[in-house]
C-alpha positions in Angstrom: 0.0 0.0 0.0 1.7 3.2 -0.7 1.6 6.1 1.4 -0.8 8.2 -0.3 -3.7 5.4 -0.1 -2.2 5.1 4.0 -3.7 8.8 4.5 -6.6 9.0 1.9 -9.2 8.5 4.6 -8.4 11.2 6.6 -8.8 13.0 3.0 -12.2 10.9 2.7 -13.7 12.4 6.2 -12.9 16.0 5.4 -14.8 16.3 2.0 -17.7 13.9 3.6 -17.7 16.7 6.3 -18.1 19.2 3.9 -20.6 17.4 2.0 -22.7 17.4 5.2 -21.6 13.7 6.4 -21.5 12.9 10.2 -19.3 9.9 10.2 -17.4 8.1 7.8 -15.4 4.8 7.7 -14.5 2.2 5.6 -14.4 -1.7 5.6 -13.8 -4.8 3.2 -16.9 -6.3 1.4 -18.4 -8.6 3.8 -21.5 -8.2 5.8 -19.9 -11.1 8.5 -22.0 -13.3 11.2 -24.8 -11.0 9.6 -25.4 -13.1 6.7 -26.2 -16.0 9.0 -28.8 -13.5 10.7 -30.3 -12.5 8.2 -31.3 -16.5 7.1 -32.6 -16.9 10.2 -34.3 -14.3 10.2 -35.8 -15.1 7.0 -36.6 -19.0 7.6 -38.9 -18.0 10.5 -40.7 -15.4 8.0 -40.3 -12.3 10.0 -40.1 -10.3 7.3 -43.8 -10.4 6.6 -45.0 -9.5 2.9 -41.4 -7.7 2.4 -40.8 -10.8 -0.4 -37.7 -8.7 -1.6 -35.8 -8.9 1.5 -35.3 -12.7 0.3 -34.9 -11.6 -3.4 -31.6 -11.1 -5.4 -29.5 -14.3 -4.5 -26.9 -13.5 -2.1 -26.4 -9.9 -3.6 -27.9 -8.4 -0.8 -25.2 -10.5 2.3 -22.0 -10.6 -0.3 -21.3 -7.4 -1.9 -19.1 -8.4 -4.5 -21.9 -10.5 -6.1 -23.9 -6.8 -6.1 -20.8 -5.1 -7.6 -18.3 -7.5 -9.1 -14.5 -6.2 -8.4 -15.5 -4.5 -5.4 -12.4 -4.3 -2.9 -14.0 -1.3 -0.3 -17.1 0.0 0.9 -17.0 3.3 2.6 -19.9 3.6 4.9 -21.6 7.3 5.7 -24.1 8.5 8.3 -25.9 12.0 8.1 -28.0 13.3 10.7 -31.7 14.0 10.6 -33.1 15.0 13.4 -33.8 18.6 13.8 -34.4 21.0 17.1 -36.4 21.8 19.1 -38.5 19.1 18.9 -41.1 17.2 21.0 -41.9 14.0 19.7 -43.7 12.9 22.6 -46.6 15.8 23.0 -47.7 14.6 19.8 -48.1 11.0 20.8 -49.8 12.1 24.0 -52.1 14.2 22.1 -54.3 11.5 20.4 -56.1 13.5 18.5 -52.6 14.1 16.6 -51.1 12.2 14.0 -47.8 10.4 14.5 -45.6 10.9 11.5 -41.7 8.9 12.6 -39.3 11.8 12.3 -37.1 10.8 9.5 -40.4 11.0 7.0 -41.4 14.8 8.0 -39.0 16.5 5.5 -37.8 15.8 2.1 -36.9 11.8 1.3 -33.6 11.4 2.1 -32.7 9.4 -0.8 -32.1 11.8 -3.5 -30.3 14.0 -1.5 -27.7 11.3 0.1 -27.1 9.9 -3.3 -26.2 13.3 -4.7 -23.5 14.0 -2.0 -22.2 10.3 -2.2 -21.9 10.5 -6.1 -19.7 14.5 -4.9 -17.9 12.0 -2.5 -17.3 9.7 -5.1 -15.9 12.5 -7.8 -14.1 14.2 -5.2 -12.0 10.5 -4.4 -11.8 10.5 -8.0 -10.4 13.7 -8.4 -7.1 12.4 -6.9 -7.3 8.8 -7.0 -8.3 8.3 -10.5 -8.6 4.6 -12.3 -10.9 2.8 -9.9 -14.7 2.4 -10.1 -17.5 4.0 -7.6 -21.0 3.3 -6.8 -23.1 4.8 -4.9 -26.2 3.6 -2.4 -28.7 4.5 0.2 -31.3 2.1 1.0 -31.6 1.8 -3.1 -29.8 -1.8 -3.6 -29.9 -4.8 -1.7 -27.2 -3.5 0.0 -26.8 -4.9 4.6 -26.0 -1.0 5.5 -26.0 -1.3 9.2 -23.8 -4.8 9.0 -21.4 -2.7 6.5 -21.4 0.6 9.1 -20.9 -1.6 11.8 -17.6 -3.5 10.4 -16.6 0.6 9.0 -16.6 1.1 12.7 -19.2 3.9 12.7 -21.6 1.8 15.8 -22.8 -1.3 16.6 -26.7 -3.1 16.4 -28.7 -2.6 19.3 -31.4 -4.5 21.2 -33.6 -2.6 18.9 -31.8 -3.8 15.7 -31.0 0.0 14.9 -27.0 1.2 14.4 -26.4 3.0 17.2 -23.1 5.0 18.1 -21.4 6.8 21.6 -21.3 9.8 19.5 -25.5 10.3 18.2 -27.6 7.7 18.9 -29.2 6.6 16.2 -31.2 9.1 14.4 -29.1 8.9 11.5 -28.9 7.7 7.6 -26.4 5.8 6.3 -25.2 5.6 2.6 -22.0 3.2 0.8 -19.3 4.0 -1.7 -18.5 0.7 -3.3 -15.3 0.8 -5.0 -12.0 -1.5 -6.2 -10.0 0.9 -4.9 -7.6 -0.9 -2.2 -8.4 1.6 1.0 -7.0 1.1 3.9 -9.7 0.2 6.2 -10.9 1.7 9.6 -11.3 -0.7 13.0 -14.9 -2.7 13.0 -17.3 -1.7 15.9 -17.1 -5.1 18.0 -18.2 -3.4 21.4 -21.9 -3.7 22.2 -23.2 -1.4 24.5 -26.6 -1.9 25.5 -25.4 -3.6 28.6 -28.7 -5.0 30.8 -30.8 -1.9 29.1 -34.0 -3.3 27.8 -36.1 -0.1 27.7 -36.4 -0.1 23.6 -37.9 -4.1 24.0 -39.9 -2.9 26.8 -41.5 0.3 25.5 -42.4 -1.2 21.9 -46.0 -0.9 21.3 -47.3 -3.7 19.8 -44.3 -5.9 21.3 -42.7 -6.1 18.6 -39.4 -7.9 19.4 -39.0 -11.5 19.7 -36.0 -11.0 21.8 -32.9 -8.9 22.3 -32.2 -8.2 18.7 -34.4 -9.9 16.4 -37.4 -7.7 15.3 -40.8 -9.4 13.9 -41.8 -6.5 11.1 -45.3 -8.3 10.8 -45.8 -6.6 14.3 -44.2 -3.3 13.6 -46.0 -0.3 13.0 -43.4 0.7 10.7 -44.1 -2.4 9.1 -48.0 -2.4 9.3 -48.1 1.7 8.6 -45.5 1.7 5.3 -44.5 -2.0 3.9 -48.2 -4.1 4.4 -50.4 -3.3 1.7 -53.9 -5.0 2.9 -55.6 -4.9 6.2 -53.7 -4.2 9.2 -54.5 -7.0 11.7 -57.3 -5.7 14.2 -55.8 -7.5 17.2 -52.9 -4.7 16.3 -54.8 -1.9 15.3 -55.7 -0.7 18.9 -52.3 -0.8 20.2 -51.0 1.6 17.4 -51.9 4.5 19.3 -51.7 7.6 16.7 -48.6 6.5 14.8 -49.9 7.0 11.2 -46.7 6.8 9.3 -43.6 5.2 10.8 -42.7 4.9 14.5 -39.9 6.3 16.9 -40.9 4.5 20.2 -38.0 2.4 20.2 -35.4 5.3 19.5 -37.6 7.8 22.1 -36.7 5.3 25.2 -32.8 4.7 24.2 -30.0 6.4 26.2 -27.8 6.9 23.5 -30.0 9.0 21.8 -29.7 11.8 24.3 -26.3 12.3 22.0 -28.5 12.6 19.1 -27.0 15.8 16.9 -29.4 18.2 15.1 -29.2 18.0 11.6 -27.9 20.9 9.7 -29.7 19.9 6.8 -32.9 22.3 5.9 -34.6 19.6 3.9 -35.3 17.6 6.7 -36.8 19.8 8.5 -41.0 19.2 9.1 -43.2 20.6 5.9 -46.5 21.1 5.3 -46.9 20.9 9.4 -46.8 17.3 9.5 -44.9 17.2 12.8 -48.5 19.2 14.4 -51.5 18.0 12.1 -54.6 16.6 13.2 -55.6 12.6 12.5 -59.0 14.5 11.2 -57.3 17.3 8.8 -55.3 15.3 7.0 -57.9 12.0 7.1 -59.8 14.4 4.6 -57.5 15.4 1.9 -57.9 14.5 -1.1 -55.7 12.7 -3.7 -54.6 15.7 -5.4 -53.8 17.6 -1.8 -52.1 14.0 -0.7 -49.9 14.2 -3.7 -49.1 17.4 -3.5 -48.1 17.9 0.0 -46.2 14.8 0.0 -44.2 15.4 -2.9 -40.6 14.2 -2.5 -41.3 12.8 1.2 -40.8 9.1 2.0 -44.5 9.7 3.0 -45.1 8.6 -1.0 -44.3 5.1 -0.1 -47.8 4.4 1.4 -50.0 5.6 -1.3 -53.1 7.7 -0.8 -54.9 4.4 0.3 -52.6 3.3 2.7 -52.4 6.9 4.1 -56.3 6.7 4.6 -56.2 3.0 6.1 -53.3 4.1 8.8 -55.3 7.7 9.6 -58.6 5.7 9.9 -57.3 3.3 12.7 -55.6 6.7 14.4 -58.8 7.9 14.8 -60.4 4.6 16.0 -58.1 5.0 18.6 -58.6 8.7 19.2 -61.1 10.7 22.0 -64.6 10.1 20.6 -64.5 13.9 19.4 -67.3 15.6 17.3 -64.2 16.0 14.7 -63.3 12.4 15.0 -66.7 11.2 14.6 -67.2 13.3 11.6 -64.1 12.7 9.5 -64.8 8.7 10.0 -68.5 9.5 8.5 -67.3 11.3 5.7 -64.9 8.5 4.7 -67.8 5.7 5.4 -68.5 5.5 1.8 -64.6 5.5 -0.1 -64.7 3.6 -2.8 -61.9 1.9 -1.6 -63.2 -1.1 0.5 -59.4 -1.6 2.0 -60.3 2.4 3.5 -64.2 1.4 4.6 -63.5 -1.4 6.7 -61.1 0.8 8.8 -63.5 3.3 9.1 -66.3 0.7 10.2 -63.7 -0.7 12.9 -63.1 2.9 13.6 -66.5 4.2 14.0 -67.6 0.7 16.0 -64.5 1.8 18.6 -67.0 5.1 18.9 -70.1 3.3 19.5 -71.2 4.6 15.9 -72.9 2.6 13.0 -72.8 3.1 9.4 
């Protein structure tokens, strides 16, 4: 290895600095005892509907089968939490919608990919004649195994990456590339200790042990990836989390290290971080489409949207508002939408 590839990373975390990355490190291509996880994980069918977590051969737990040639991946992580905020007034507030944090600004992909292809050309600039490719939650692609061998945290209880330095709000993007970096110590340390407040606080108990999340109970899961009807055993324990949930990261230590994102775009728009389940239950599709333009939000479809609000306000104070929103929805077209309303207006004593 010659000396100029021995310093390049330090190089490497001052232009991912200035590109607005928190962390940076690097690590060979090989996702470790988190292949084996992942199986298991798979043979007992947590993942739910998510059919594509099993797709793609073993592209997604050997990244030289993704990327042929690769030699590095250099693993980023950018912020995105912003201050002041008060996540938990809103879930106390049941007549509120619960939108996770990381959806309330602009989607995240388009804006890491954009810096990680500047990384990329800036590496390039002086290390010219090896390949790059960037990714961020786009490919089939372990990130948190690949962070945690770059040394940039370790995998908690609550199967997030979590680091000393910011808890775990916090994206995380990959340079692949043949180019032979030297490579920065793996994260081995785990330091959740005894702490099982993440297990214990998870509302619809979630985790089938320390480590090993079942997404067909999550309400990340149930909210964003599942398409039909959300169990009704679930639906009461969901609370007024519409879009996402944080309950796991709002109960962790670490994240009283959480940093505030200097990034604008992920700030909260179109007051999604204060709306009412009732406001936003009666948008349209055109005011859907439109407010949620370029937010992860997108991923649930205007259906989906209307499913998640309807069992929010199942679960909300039997309100003149409440009541009335449910009644205006009782005849969607969508049958997936009326049933939820019908659970929903049953939870008020009403009838159709």
């Amino acid at each position: 290895m010659t000396s100029a590839l021995k310093d390049f990373p330090s190089r490497i975390r001052q232009w991912a600095q200035e590109l607005g990355f928190s962390d940076v490190g690097i690590t060979r291509p090989d996702t470790g005892v988190h292949a084996e996880r992942l199986q298991q994980w798979l043979d007992a069918g947590m993942q739910g509907e998510m059919a594509w977590m099993g797709d793609h051969g073993d592209k997604r737990y050997t990244p030289t089968s993704l990327v042929p040639g690769t030699e590095r991946i250099i693993s980023v992580r950018m912020d995105y939490r912003w201050s002041p905020d008060n996540p938990q007034a809103v879930l106390q507030d049941t007549e509120k919608a619960y939108v996770t944090r990381y959806a309330l600004g602009r989607d995240y992909h388009k804006l890491i990919r954009k810096r990680l292809t500047k990384l990329a050309k800036a590496i390039d600039g002086e290390l010219e004649g090896y390949n790059y490719r960037a990714f961020t939650d786009s490919a089939p692609v372990m990130e948190k195994a690949l962070a945690q061998r770059a040394g940039l945290g370790w995998i908690g209880k609550n199967t997030l990456l979590l680091t000393p330095k910011a808890g775990s709000y916090f994206f995380l993007g990959e340079i692949f590339t043949n180019a032979p970096l030297p490579v920065t110590e793996s994260f081995e340390k785990d330091h959740c200790g005894t702490c099982s407040a993440c297990l214990d606080t998870c509302p619809t108990n979630a985790f089938a042990g320390p480590y090993v999340l079942d997404a067909r109970r999550c309400i990340s899961y149930l909210t964003i990836e599942l398409k039909g009807s959300i169990p009704e055993e679930l639906r009461p324990l969901m609370g007024n989390r519409v879009f996402g949930c944080d309950d796991c990261q709002l109960v962790c230590p670490w994240n009283r290290f959480s940093k505030p994102t200097q990034e604008d775009d992920f700030h909260p728009r179109n007051d999604l971080d204060n709306s009412t389940l009732a406001e936003l239950f009666m948008w349209t599709e055109e005011e859907f489409l439109k407010r949620t333009e370029g937010s992860a939000i997108r991923r649930t479809g205007y259906e989906g949207w209307l499913r998640n609000l309807a069992v929010g306000l199942g679960n909300a104070p039997s309100t003149i508002p409440v009541i009335e929103a449910l009644k205006r929805r009782a005849d969607h077209p969508s049958e997936l939408v009326r049933e939820h309303v019908q659970w929903a207006l049953k939870r008020h004593g009403e009838t159709v």
